[in-house]
N, C-alpha and C positions, 0 to 999 in steps of 0.2 A: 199670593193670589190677590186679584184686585177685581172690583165693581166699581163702573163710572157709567157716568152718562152724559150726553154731550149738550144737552138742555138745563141742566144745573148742575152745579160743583156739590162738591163734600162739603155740607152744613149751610148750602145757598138756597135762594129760595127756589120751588119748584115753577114751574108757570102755571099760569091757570089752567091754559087747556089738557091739564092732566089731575084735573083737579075736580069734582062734584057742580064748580062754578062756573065751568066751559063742556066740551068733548068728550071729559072723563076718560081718556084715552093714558094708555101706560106709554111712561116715559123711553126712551132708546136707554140700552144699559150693554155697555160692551162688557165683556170676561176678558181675564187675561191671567197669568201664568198659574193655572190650575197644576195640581198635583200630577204628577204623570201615573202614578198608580191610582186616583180617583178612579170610582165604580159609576160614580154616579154624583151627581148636583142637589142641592134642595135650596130655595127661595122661600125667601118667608120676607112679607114687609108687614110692619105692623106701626103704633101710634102710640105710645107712652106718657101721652098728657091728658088723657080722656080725663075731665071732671070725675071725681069718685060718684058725684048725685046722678051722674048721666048711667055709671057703668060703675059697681062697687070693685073691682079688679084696673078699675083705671087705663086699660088696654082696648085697643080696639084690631083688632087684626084683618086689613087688608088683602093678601094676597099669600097663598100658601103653593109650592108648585114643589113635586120631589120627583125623585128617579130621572132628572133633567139628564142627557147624557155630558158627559164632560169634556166633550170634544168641542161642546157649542163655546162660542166666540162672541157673539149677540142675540142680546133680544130687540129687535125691530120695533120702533114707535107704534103703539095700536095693535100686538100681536102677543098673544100667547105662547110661550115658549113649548116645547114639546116634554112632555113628560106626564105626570100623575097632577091631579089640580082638586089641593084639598079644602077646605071649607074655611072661611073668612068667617067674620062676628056675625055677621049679616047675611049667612050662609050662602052666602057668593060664592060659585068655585073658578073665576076670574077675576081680572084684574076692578080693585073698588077703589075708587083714586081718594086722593084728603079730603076731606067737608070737615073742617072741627067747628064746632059747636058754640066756641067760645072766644077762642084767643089767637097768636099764635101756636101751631104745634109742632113736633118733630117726627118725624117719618125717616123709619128706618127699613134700609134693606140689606136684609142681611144675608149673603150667600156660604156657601155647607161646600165644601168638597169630601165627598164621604168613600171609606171605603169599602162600600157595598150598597147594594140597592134595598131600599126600604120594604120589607112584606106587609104596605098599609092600604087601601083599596081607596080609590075615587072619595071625596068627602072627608079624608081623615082631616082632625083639628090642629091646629098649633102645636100645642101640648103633644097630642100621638104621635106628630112627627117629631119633636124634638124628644120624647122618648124612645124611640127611635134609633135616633140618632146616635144614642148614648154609647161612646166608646169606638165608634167609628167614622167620628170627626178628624181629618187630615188638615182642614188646613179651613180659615172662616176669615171672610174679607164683609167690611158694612161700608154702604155709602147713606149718609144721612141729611135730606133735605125741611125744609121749612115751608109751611105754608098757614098764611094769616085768611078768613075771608072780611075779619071786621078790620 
């Protein structure tokens, strides 16, 4: 299974206007050879260089989406993809683009081919879904970008 996107490469940097510092607009993210027995998708992008004095867990979680169906092939610049849209750090249940704080950071999105649909309701966290998850993960692709604003 693969995650790309056609605005930055695996470990490139993002551009702005998907960023806190332009449009804050989500990036285009094509899918590609999903599981054929997948039930269902889950999306998680999150931030793993958060200062600990900002955020003592060091994480900052972006964008949480599950029960995606797995027949999807894209997600469209600027668009929510179809499914469940669970709650971000910032309790966002959309897409929250990079702003760090400090440095550069890294932004990871990680995609789920799962086999079965999540019993998690509107708002679930990082954590519930990837509890979750547990044991019905098929198949898990990351695409991981960069973004500086100093």
């Amino acid at each position: 299974m693969k995650i790309t996107s056609s605005t930055f490469e695996h470990e490139g940097l993002i551009p702005a206007k998907h960023t806190c510092s332009a449009e804050g607009i989500s990036p285009p993210l094509a899918i590609s050879d999903v599981p054929s027995e997948a039930k269902s998708l889950a999306l998680i992008m999150d931030d793993t260089d958060v200062p600990t004095f900002f955020r003592a867990d060091g994480m900052w979680v972006h964008w949480v989406v599950f029960n995606i169906p797995p027949t999807i092939s894209e997600i469209n610049e600027g668009q929510e993809p179809e499914g469940i849209h669970g709650a971000g750090t910032g309790e966002n249940l959309n897409y929250y683009g990079p702003c760090p704080p400090d440095k550069e950071h890294r932004y990871y999105f990680k995609l789920y081919a799962l086999d079965a649909m999540l019993d998690l309701q509107e708002k679930a966290t990082k954590e519930q879904v990837e509890a979750a998850m547990e044991g019905h993960i098929l198949a898990k692709a990351e695409l991981m970008g960069r973004y500086s604003m100093v």
